[in-house]
Structure formats: structure tokens, C-alpha cells
N, C-alpha and C positions, 0 to 999 in steps of 0.2 A: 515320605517327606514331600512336603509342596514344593511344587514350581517355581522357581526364584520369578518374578514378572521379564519383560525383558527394559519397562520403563519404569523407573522410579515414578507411583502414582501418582497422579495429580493433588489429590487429597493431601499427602504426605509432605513432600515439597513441590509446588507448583515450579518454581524457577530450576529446581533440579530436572523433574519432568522435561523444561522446555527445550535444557541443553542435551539431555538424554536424547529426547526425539530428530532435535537437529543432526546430532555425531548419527545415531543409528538407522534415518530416512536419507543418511547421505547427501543433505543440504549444501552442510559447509563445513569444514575448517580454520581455526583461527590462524592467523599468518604471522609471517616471523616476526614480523613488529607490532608491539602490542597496540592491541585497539584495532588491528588491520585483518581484514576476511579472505578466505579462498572460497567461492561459490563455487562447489562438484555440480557434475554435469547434471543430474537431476534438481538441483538449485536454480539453475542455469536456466534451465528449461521453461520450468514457471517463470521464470523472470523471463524469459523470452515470448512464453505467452502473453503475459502482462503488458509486453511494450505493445505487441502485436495489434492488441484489442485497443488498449490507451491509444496507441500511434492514430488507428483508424479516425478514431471520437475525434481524436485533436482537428486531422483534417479536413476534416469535416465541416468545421467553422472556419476555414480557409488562411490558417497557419502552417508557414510551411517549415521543414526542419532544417537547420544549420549547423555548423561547428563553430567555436571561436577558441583561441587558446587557454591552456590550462596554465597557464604561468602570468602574473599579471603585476605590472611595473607597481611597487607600493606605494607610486605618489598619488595612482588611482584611488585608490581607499579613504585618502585623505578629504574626497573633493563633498562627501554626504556626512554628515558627521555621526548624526542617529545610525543610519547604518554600520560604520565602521566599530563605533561603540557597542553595537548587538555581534559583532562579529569577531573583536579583537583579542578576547581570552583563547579563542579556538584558530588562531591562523597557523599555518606552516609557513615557514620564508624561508625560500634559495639566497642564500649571501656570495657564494662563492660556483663559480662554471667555466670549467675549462680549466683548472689549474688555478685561477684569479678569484680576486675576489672582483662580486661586478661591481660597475660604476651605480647602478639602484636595485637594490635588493627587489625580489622577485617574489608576491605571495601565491601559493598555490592554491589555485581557485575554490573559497568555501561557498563560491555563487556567481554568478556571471551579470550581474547589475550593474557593474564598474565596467567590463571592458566592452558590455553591451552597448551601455550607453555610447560610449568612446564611438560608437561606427554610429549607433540611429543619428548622432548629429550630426555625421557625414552622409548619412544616406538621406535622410528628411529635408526636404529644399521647400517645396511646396505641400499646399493640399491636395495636391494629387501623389504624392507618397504614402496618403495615409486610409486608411490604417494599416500601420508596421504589425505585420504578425508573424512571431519568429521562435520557433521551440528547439532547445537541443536536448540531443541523447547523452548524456557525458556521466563523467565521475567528480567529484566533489572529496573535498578533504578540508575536515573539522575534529582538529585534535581533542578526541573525548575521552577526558578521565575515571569514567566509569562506563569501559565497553560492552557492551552486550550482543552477541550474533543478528545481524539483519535489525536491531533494533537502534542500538549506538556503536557505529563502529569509525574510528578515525579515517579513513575512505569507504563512498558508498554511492551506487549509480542512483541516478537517476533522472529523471526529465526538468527540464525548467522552461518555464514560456513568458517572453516578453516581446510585451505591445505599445504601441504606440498610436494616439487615435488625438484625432481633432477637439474636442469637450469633454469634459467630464461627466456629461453623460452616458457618451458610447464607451467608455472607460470602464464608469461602473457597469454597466451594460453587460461589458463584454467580462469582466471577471464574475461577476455571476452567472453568466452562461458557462463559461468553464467550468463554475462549481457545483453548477448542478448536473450541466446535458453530459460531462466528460468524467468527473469523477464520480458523483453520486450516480449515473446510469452506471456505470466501470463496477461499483465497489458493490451494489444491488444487484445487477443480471448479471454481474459476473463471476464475482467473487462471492453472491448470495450472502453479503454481511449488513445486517444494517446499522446501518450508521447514523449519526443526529447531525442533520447539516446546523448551524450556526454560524456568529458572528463573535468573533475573539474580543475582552475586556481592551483598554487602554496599553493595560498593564500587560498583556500576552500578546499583541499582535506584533507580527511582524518590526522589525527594527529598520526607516524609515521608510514603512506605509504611511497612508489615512484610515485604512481599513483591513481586517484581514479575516475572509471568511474561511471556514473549516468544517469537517468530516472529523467526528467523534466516535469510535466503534470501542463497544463494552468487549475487554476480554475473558477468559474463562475465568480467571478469578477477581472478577470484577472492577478491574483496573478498565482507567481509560488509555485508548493509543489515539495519536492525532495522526489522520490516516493521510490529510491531502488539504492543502490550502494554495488560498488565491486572494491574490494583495491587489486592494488598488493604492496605486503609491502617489497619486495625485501629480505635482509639481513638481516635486522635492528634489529628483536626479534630473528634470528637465531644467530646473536652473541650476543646478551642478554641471551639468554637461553642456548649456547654452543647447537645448534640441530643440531647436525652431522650427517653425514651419510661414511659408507666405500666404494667407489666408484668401480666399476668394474677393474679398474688400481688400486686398492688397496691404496688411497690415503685418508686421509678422506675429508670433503668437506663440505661448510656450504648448507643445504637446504635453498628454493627461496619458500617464500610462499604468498597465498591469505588469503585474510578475503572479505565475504560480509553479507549482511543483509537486512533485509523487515520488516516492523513494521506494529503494529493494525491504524498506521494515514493512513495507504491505508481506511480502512473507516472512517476515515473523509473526504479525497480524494473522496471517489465515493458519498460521500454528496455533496462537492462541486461542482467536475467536472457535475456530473447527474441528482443534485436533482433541482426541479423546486418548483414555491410557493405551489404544491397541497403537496408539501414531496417528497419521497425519490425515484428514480427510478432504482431499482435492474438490472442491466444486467440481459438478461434469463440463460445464461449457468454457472451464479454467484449465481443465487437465489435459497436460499434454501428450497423456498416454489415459484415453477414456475406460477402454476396455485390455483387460491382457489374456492372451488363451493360453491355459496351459495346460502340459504334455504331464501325465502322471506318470508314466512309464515309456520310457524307450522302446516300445513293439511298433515295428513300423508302420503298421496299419495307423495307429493312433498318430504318430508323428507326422503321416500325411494328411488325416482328418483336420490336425488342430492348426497345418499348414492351409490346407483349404477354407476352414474357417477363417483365419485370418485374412485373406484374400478377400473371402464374401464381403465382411464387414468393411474392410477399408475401401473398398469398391463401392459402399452402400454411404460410405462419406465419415464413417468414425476414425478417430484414432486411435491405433491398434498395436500391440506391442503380442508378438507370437512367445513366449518362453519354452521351449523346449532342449532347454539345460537338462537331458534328464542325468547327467552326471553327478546333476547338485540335488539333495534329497528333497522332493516334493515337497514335505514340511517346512522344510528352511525357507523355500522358492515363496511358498503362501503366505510366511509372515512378513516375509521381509515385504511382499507388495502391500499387505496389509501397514506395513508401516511408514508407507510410500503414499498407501492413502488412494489409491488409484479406483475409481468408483464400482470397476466390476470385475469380475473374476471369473472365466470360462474353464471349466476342468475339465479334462478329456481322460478318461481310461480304456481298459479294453471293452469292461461291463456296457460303460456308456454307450461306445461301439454298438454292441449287440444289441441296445432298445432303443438306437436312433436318439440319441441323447444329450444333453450334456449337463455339469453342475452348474446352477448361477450360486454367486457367491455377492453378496450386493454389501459393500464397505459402511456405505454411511448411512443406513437405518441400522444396519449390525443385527449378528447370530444368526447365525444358520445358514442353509443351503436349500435349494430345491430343484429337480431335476426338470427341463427344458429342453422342447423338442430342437434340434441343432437347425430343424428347419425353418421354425418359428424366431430364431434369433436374429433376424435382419431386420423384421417388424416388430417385436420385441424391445429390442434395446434404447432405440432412442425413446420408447417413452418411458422405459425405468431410468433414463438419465436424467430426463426432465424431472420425475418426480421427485427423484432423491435431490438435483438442485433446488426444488422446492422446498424443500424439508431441511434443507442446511439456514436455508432463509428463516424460513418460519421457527424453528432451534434459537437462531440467532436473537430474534425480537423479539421471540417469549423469555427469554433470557435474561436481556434491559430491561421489558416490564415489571419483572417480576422482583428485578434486584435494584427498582428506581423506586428512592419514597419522596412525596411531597412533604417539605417540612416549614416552619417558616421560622427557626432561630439559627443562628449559627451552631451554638451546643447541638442542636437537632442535626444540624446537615452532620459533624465531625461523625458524631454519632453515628448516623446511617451506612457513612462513609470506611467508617473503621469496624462495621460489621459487613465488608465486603462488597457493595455496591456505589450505587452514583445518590445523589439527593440531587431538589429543584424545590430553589426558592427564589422568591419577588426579588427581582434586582431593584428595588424599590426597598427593600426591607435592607438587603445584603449591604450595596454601594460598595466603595472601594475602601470605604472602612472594613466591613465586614472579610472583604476579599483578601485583605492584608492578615485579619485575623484568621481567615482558613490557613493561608499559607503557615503560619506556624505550629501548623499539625498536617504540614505536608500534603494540603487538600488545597487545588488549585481549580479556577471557576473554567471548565471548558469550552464551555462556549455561552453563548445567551442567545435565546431565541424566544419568541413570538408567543402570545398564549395558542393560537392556533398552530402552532407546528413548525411555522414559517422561519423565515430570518428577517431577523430588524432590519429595520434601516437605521435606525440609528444607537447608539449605546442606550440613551435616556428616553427612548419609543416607549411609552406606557404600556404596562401589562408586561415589559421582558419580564422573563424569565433565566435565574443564572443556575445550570446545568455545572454540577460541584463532584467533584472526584479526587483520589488518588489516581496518578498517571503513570506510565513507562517511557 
């Protein structure tokens, strides 16, 4: 009698698959209230590496981090009105604290735009304040009616960065350097996914931007996720919030500012994009456990070797996770990191002992093993890390090439679209007539971009291109 699998295939139900992998790689948990997540400690983890790497990038361009409250007076909402309208089906409100009901009800932060602003016009005097660069680490709550793990969940972390700058130049400036030197480097050498940077329709961008570009990554079954964007919001909360500044001419002058953001659905993103029917496949320069050694048997010869081994490596700069459970059966031990997704796998027996040895076990090319001198694995390793995070990349690309067709009618794009990929056609051809009509077959334009690759500058820039999918 065959093996029951231990995931429901991807072939079979992709979305069953996806919740299979999350419960049994020990991601997450759904939480008591609907819509709401428990991220378990190896959830956790990757998302700790994600801030770790992002944190870097961000600083980099000379944004520093802050906090502001999570609770935010509801007259604030009122003062942008686009914004509040993109906002208002999804808010939570505090009515009542301490026993009372309060004198202004209180929304719980689906964004920090509102009580941001409230301080840049207190902090901003002159142009020697500027440029205001200010990112926080928080949690957000956006009551979603169709939850899904790390993808839609009614609370869910993630980063948000708002700037304040003298022109609308260094404005745009500076949100397309976020979009490309901090996300698009992040979501490429890190996560090894590729992505289609663009520029969002009218109709999709942000709710009170002028612009809003974005990171498009094809998932395993050919859905689009929108991975990370970055708004220029122009004036719009600078005259809601009066954030002036005294200009070198001694004028005062409204500041041009950004907003952008990255959320914990990047992993669900690297479940989908990477993960195969065995579970999860961690990027190497992502995983927060690169290598694991383990102990086949309890002989304590072996349990010191695979003790030593772990030493070497983590000395030699990896990260190393030693398993020597051997109370828990070898088998168990292997799949489960197998479904953990952890890039390499070190086995220690007694044999191995004996011919100076050990098993490599390599996750994300898959099948097989091969025996490896234990003294060779210090030079060894980092460059089968490297290779296999090339190979999750290059996976990833041939992937969208292959499930991307050029078409140029709308009947063509649904088409293309409902046989499991993305289409691209002339934004010329499509317009916002055309884009109305995808949307009534559930096909939304995700981004528009450049015939070279690039991103517009503007929506009606000759030659876009509108990049057409089903989304998550």
C-alpha cells in the first residue's frame, strides 16, 4: 500500500498544499480571532531575518527607525479624504477604555500616514529639517474578510517608511531608490525571487498617493503577489497636515513626501514562489538555520563528531543548528527539516565515522545524497550555498518566462491568464477601458512597465506595457 504523502500535492490543491506546508513547517497558527495569526518560532525566525537584512538596506539611505502609537484619535482619518476612503471598510475602532466610553473613538493603526504626519509638522520648521527619514517596525490591523496565513491576515507586521523632502524631485528620487536599492536588491539576493518592478495603474495605486511603484512576484501556480511598494504621495497630507517648511528664500513651502512598506506575506511568498511538494525551500543567505548536522544514532563517538562539526562550521561563519535528538527517530528528524526547507543536511553515523565521512543532503536541487569528506566541509559548504541560492533564482525566472505570453486583446490576456499565468499587453491597446474589463474576470493590470524592462514615469509614457494576472 503507498505512502500517504505528508502534503496534500501541489498539482491536486495548490491552496490545500499551502496551508498543509504552513501547519506542518511550523510557521504558524491561526489565532483566536478570526483573521488573526500566531507566528511559531521558526516563522519567527525568517521574519527576523527579513527585518535583519531590510533593516540594513533601509539604513543605509539614512532612515532612521522610530515608533509612534498604535491607537490613533479618529478625527486624524478625517483630515486626507482619498486615503481614508482606501482605508475605511478595513478599520478596527476602540469606542470604549477603562470602563467608559471615550470622549473620540480611537482607530487601530491600518497605517501610520495620519499620526505621522501629526509630528513631521511639528518636527519640520525649516530646510534644515529636511529630508525627514523615518521607518517603523510595528504591527498594523486591517479587518480582512477573506483570511489567509501571512498572506491576509487582520493583524500583520511589518515595516512602513515615511519621508519628508524639500521638491518633488528628491521625493520621487528617494521612493524609487527605496524601490529598487532596498526592496528589489532584498527580494533578488535575498530571497532569490524574481520580481517585475513597476508602476501601479490609477486604479491600483495607493489611496492618496500620486504614484505608486511596486514588486510583482509569479507564484507556483501562477498567481501574482504584490511583494513591496513605495508611494510618492506628493502634497496631499502636506496640506492636510499644514507640514511646512521655511525655505532658503525665506518662503514657507509645502514638503513632497513618500510612504513605503513590506509585510510578514513575503513569507507566504517564499512558500509559494519556492516551496515544492517535500515543503519549504529557505534561500541560503535567507535561512536562519543554513546548515543542520545530524546524529543518526546515539553512539557517542558519533554524538561528539557531529558536536564538533557543528563547532567548525559555525566558527567558519554559517548558521548551524547540531540535531542530536537521537531519541526522536532519524527519519522523522530528516523530513521534518526537509519540510522546514533548511538548505543542507549533514548525517553522521557510526560508518561514516569509520571512512572519515559524512552524508550531504542538498534541499533545493533535491534527491539524493553523497558522501563528503567531514574535512572538506568547511570549504565545501559555502559554495554549495551559493550555488543552490542561485538555482532558487534562476527556478524562479524561468518560471515567469515561461508562463508569461505576449498578447494584444483583452479575450487574449483572460485567456492566457486562466490558463495559469501572467499576459502583457500595450497599455495603449488595454487603457482603463480594457482594465475595467479584466477586472470582471477577476484579472487585475499589475503593474505597467517600460518596453525595456524599466519603470515608467509616467502612466501614458509610450510603449508601457500592462503586466495582467490573477492575484492573492
Amino acid at each position: 500500500m503507498a505512502k500517504a504523502p505528508v502534503l496534500t500535492p501541489r498539482a491536486d490543491d495548490f491552496p490545500r498544499w499551502y496551508q498543509d506546508l504552513i501547519s506542518k513547517a511550523e510557521l504558524a497558527d491561526n489565532g483566536p480571532v478570526r483573521g488573526s495569526m500566531v507566528i511559531r518560532p521558526y516563522g519567527y525566525g525568517i521574519w527576523e531575518r527579513m527585518q535583519a537584512e531590510m533593516d540594513a538596506r533601509i539604513k543605509e539611505t539614512g532612515t532612521e527607525n522610530a515608533y509612534f502609537p498604535l491607537l490613533i484619535p479618529q478625527s486624524y482619518l478625517a483630515r486626507e479624504a482619498d486615503h481614508v476612503e482606501g482605508f475605511a471598510p478595513e478599520l478596527a475602532v476602540v469606542t470604549h477604555g477603562g470602563g467608559k466610553e471615550l470622549e473620540e473613538p480611537a482607530v487601530v493603526r491600518p497605517t501610520s500616514e495620519m499620526i505621522i504626519n501629526e509630528y513631521f509638522a511639528k518636527w519640520v520648521q525649516s530646510y534644515r529639517d529636511l529630508p525627514l527619514l523615518i521607518n517603523q517596525w510595528a504591527n498594523v490591523v486591517r479587518w480582512e474578510l477573506r483570511p489567509r496565513l501571512f498572506l491576509r491576515t487582520s493583524e500583520f507586521l511589518w515595516q512602513e517608511g515615511h519621508t519628508a523632502h524639500a521638491t518633488y524631485e528628491e521625493a520621487r528620487d528617494f521612493a524609487a531608490h527605496i524601490h529598487r536599492r532596498v526592496y528589489e536588491d532584498f527580494m533578488v539576493n535575498v530571497l532569490a525571487m524574481d520580481v517585475v518592478p513597476g508602476r501601479k495603474t490609477a486604479k491600483e495605486r495607493f489611496a492618496g498617493a500620486i504614484n505608486t511603484l511596486t514588486l510583482e512576484g509569479m507564484m507556483g501556480d501562477g498567481k501574482a503577489l504584490q511583494m513591496a511598494t513605495s508611494h510618492e504621495l506628493g502634497q496631499n497630507f502636506a496640506k492636510a497636515f499644514s507640514t511646512q517648511y521655511l525655505s532658503r528664500e525665506g518662503k514657507q513651502e509645502l514638503v513632497w513626501q513618500t510612504s513605503w512598506g513590506s509585510t510578514t506575506r513575503m513569507i507566504g511568498a517564499l512558500v509559494m514562489m519556492h516551496g515544492d511538494d517535500d515543503g519549504l525551500r529557505v534561500p541560503p543567505r535567507l535561512a536562519q538555520i543554513q546548515v543542520v548536522v545530524l546524529a543518526i544514532k546515539g553512539d557517542e563517538a558519533v554524538l561528539a563528531k557531529v558536536r564538533e562539526i557543528g563547532a567548525r562550521l559555525k566558527a567558519a561563519g554559517l548558521r548551524v543548528r547540531v540535531d542530536d535528538r537521537t531519541d526522536v527517530p532519524f527519519g522523522r528528524r530528516a523530513v521534518d527539516w526537509e519540510l522546514k526547507g533548511v538548505p543542507v543536511r549533514i548525517e553522521v553515523g557510526p560508518r561514516d565515522l569509520e571512512n572519515g565521512t559524512a552524508m550531504l543532503a542538498r534541499r533545493i536541487p533535491g534527491g539524493g545524497k553523497e558522501p563528503v569528506a567531514i574535512d572538506a566541509l568547511v570549504d565545501l559548504l559555502p559554495v554549495v550555498l551559493e550555488e543552490d541560492q542561485a538555482l532558487l533564482l534562476k527556478q524562479s525566472r524561468e518560471r515567469r518566462e515561461a508562463r508569461t505570453s505576449e498578447v494584444s486583446t483583452v479575450a487574449e490576456a483572460v485567456e492566457a491568464v486562466s490558463a495559469g499565468g501572467w499576459a502583457r499587453i500595450p497599455w495603449a491597446t488595454l487603457g482603463e477601458e480594457g482594465e475595467a474589463e479584466l477586472a470582471e474576470h477577476a484579472v487585475t493590470v499589475r503593474c505597467l512597465v517600460a518596453e525595456d524592462g524599466s519603470v515608467p514615469d509616467a502612466d501614458g509614457a509610450p510603449g508601457n506595457v500592462a503586466v495582467v494576472a490573477r492575484a492573492y
